[in-house]
N, C-alpha and C positions, 0 to 999 in steps of 0.2 A: 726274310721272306714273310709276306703276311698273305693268309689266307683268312676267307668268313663263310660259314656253315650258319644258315639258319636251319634250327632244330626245333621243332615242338616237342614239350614233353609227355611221353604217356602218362597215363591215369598214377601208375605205381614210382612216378619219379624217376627213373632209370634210363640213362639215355648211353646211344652209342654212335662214338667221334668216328668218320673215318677220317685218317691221317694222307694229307695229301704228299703225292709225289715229289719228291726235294725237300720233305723234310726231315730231319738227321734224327734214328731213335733214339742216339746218345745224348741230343741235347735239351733244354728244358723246351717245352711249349706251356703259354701260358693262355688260361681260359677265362675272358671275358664275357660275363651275365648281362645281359641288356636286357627288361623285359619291357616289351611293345605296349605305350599307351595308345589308344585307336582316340581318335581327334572327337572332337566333343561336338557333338550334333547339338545348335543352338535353335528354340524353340522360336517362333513367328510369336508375334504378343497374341494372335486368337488362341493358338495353340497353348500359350503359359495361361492366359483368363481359364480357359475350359480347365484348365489341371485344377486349378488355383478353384474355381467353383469346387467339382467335383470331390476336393480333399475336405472344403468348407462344409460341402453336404455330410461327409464323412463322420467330422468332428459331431456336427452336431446330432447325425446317431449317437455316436459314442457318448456325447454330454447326455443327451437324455436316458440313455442306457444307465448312467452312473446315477443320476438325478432320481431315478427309481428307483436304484438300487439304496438307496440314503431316505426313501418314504419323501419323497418331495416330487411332486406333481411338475412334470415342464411346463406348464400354461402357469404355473407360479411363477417361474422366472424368464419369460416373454418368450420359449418356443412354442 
């Protein structure tokens, strides 16, 4: 006999099986772990440029954050 429970688990890890009708307490059941990958939302190329700018602005706060921090002017090295 095969039976399938999907279970979420709480916060504390602990879950509890109900055992379905017809199945024998004296004999083993075994429990298979499946964890659900949710399908990969792919980006429109506007949508990856915009990210793709956005993280490019990002970097180049952080370069010239660093660039300061080391006594070197960003207009020295073309930001």
């Amino acid at each position: 006999m095969i039976a399938t429970q999907t279970i979420t688990f709480p916060a504390n890890g602990k879950m509890t099986v109900d055992i379905p009708k017809g199945f024998s307490r004296e004999q083993p059941v075994i429990l298979t772990f499946t964890q659900h990958k949710p399908e990969k939302k792919f980006m429109i190329a506007e949508e990856e440029k915009t990210n793709i700018n956005r993280i490019a602005e990002r970097l180049k706060v952080e370069m010239a954050d660093v660039l300061e921090m080391q006594c070197c002017h960003p207009k020295d090295v073309g930001l």
